[in-house]
N, C-alpha and C positions, 0 to 999 in steps of 0.2 A: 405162793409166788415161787416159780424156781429160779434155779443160778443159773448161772452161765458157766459153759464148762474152764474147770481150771482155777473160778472163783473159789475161795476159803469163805465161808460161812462164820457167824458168831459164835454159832453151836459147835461146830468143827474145832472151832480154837476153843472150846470147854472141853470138848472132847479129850485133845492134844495135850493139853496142858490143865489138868482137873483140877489145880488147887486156886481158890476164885477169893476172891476180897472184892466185896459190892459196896459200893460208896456213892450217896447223895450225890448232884453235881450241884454245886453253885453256880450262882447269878451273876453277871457283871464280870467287874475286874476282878474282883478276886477268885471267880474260876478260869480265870484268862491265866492267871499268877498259877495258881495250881495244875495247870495241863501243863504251863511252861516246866514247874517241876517233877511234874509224871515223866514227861519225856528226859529230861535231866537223868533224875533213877535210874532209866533204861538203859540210856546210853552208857551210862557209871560201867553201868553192869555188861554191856555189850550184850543185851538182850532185844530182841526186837518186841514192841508193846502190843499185844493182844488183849483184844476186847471180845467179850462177851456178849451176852445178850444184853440189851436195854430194857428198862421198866417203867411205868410211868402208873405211882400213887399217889391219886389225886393230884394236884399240881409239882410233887417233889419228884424226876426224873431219876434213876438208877442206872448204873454200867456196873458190872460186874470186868477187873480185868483178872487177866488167865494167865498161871505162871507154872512152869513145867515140877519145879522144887517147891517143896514145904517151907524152905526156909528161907527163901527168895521173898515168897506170899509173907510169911511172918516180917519180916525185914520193911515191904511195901504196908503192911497196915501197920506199924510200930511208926513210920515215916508219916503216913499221910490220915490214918484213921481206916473210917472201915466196917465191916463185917465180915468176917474172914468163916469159907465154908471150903467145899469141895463138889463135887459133880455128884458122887455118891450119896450126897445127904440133902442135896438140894431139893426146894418147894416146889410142887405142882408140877 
């Protein structure tokens, strides 16, 4: 699939911002409640929110989001949970 020009890709924003915290998404309300507070975070921070790529194992869905600081990434999966990598060590 290509982009369109001037599009930002998921890849691009792992690119940009290498340090990644990948987190299950929930179902329902309570991942409604939880993007409310993703985006809360951001704003805190006056960071614009950057997503990664998606994954999908077996039924449980993955986003991976992109944060230009180590300690920004630390900060976000202390807050919400996670698995916290970087671009340089990531799978496949």
């Amino acid at each position: 699939m290509t982009r369109r020009k001037g599009e930002v890709t998921a890849r691009m924003h792992e690119r940009e911002a290498p340090h990644l915290v990948e987190m299950a998404l929930p179902n329902g309300a309570f991942g409604l409640i939880l993007i409310e507070a993703i985006y809360t975070f951001h704003r805190e921070r006056g960071i614009a929110i950057r997503r990664g790529r998606r994954q999908r194992r077996g039924e449980q869905e993955y986003v991976r989001f992109c944060f230009a600081d180590a300690a920004t990434a630390d900060a976000f999966q202390a807050r919400f949970g996670g698995k916290r990598g970087s671009v340089g060590n990531r799978r496949g």
